[in-house]
N, CA and C of each residue as an Amber inpcrd file, in Angstrom:
protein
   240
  27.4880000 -24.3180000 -20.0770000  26.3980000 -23.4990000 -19.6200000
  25.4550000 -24.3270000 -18.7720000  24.7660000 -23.8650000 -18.0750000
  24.0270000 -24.2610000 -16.7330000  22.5970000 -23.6050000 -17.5450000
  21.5320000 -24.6770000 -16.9840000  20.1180000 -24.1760000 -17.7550000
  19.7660000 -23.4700000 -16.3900000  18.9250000 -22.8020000 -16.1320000
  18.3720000 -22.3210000 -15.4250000  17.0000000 -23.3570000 -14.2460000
  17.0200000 -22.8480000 -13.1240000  16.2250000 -23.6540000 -12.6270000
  14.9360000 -23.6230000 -12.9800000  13.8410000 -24.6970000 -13.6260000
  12.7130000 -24.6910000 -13.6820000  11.7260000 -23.6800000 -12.6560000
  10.7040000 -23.0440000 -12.9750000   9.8980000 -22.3370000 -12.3340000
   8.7620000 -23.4530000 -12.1390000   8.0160000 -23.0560000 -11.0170000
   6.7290000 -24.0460000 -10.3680000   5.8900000 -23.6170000 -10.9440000
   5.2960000 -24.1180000 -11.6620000   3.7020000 -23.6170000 -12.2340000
   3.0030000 -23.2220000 -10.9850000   2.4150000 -22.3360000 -11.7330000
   1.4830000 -21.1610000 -10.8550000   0.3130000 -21.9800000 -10.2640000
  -0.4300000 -21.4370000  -8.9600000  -1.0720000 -22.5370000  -7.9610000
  -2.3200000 -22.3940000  -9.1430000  -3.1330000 -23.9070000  -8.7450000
  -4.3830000 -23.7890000  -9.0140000  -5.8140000 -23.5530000  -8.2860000
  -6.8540000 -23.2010000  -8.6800000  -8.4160000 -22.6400000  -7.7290000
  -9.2890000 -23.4460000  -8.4620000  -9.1520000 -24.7570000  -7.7730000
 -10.2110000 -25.9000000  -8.5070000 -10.7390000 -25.9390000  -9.2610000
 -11.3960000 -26.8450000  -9.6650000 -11.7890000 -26.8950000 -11.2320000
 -11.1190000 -27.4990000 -12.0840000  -9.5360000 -27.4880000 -11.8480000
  -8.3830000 -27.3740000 -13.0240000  -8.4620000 -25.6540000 -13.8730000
  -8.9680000 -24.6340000 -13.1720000  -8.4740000 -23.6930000 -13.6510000
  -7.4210000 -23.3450000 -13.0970000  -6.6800000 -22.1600000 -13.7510000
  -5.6270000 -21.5610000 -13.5770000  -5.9790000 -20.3460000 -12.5320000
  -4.8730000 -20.0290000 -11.3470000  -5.1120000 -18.9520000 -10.4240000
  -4.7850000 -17.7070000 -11.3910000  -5.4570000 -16.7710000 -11.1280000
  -5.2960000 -15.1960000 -12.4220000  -5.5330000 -14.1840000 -11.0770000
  -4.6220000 -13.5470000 -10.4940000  -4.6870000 -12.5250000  -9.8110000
  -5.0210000 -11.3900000 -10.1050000  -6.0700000 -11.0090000  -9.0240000
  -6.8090000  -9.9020000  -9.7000000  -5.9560000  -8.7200000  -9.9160000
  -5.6450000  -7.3220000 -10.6560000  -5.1070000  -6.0130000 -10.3920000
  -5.7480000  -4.9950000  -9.5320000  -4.3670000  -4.7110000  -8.6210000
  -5.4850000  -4.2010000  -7.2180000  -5.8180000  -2.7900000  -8.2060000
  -6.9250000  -2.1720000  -7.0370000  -7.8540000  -1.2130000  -7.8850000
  -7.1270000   0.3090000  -7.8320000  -6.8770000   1.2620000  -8.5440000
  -6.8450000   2.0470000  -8.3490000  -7.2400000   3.0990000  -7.8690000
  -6.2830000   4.6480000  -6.9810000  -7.1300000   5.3120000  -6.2710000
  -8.3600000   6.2250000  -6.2160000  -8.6010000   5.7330000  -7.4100000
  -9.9280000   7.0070000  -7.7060000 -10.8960000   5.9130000  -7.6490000
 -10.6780000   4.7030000  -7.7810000 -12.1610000   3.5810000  -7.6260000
 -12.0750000   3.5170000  -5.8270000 -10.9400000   3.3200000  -5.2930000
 -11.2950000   3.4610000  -4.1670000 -11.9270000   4.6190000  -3.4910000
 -11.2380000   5.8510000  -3.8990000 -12.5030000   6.6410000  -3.3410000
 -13.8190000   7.2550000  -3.8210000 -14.2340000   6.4910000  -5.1320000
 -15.4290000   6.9410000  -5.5950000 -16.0480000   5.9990000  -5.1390000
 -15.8470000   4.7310000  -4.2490000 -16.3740000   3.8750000  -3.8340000
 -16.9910000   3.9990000  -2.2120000 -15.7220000   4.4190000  -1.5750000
 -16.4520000   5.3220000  -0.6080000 -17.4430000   6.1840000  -0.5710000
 -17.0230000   6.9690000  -1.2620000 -18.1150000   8.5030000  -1.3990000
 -19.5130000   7.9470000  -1.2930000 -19.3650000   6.4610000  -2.5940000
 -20.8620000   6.1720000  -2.8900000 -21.3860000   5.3000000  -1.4490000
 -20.5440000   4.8900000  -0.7610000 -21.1650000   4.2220000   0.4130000
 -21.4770000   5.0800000   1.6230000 -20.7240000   6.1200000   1.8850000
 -21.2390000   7.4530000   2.4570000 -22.6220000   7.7690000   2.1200000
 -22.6910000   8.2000000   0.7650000 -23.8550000   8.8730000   0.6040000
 -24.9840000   7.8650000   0.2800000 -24.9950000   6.1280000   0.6520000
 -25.8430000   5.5170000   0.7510000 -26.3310000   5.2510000   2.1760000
 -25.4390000   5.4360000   2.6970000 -25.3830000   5.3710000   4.4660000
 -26.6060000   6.5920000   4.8600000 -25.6790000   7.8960000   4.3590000
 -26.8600000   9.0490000   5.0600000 -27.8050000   8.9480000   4.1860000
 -28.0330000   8.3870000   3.2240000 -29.3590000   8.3970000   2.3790000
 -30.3730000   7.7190000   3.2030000 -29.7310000   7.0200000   3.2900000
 -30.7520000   5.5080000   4.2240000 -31.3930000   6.2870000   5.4760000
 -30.0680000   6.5610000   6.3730000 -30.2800000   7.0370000   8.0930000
 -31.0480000   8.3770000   7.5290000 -30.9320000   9.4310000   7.6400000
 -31.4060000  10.8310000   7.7190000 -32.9520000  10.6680000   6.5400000
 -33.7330000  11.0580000   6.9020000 -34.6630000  11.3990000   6.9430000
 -35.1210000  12.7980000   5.3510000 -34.4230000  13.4010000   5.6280000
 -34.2410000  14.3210000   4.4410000 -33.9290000  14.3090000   3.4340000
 -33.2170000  13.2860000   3.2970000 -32.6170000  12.8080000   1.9980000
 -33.3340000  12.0130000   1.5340000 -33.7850000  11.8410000   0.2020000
 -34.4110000  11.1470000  -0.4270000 -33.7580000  10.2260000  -1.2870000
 -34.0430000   8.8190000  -1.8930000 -33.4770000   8.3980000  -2.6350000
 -33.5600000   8.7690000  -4.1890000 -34.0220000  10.3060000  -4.6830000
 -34.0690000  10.6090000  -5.7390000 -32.5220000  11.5330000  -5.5820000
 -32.1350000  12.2030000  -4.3350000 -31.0180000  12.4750000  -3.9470000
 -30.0200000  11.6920000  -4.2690000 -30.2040000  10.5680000  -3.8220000
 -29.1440000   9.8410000  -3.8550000 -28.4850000   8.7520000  -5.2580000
 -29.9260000   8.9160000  -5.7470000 -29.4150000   8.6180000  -7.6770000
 -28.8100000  10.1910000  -8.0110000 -28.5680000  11.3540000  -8.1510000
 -27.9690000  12.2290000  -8.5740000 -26.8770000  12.4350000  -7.8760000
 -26.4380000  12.0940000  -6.4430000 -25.3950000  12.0150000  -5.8660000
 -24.4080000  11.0420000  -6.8370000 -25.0500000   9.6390000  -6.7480000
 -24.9300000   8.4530000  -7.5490000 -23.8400000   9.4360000  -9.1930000
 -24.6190000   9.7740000  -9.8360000 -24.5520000  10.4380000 -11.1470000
 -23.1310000  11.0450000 -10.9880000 -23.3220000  11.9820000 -10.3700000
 -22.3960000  13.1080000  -9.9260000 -20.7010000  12.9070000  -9.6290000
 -21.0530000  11.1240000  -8.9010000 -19.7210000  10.9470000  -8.5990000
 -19.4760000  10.2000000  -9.5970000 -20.5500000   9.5520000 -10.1280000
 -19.8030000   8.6540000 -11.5040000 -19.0860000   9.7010000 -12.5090000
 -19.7830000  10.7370000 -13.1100000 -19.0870000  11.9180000 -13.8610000
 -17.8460000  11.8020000 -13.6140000 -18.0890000  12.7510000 -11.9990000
 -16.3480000  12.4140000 -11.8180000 -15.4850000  11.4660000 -11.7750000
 -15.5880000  10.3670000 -11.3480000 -14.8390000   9.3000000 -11.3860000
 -14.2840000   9.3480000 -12.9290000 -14.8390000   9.3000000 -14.0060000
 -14.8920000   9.1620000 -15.5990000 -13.6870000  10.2450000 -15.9670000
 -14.0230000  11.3810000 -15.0450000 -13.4500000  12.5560000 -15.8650000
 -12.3380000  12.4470000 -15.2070000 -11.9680000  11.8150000 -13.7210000
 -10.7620000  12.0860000 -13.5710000  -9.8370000  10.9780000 -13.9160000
 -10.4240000  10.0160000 -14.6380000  -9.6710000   8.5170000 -15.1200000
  -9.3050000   9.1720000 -16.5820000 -10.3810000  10.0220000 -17.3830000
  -9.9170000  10.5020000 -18.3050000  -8.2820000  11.1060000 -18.2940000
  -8.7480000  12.4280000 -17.4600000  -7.8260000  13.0560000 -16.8710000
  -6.1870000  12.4640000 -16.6830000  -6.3090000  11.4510000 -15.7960000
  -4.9560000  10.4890000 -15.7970000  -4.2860000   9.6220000 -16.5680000
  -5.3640000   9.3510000 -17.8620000  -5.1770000   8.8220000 -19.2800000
  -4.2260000   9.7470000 -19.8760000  -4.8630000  11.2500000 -19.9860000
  -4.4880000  11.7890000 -20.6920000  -2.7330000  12.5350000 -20.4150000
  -2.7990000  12.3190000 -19.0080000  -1.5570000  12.7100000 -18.6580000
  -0.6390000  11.8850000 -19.0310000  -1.0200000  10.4850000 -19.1140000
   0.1540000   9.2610000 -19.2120000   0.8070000   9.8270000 -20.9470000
  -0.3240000  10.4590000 -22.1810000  -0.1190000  10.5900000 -23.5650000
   0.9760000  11.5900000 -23.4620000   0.6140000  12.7070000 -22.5470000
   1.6100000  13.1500000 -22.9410000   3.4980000  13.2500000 -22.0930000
   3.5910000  12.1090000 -21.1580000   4.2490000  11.7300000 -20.5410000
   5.6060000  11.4440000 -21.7440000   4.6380000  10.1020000 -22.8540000
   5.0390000   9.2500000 -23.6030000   5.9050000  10.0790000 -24.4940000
């Protein structure tokens, strides 16, 4: 039998720590992330909008974000 070829230890990010790759983000953080930079954008520029607007905008999309991560939780249970 033949051993297998050794693997290279994984690179390092100074310090002497270990590199730990992040997990890219999923699509509901990406677009609740947008939304919220949209509606900080016209909060800012336009005139009408207030920033008491834009904490309940804020709110609104966090809800959702929550409910639809719930949502995709709950689909994986009954996948299983």
């Amino acid at each position: 039998m033949s051993t297998p070829p050794a693997q290279p230890p994984p690179p390092t990010q100074g310090y002497e720590r270990p590199y730990v790759p992040l997990p890219a983000p999923n699509g509901e953080l990406v677009v609740f992330l947008l939304a919220w930079l949209v509606v900080l954008i016209v909060t800012a520029a336009a005139d009408a909008v207030q920033w008491t607007h834009f904490l309940a905008a804020t709110v609104v999309l966090a809800a959702a974000y929550m409910l639809s991560r719930g949502i995709a939780k709950a689909g994986r249970v009954f996948e299983a």
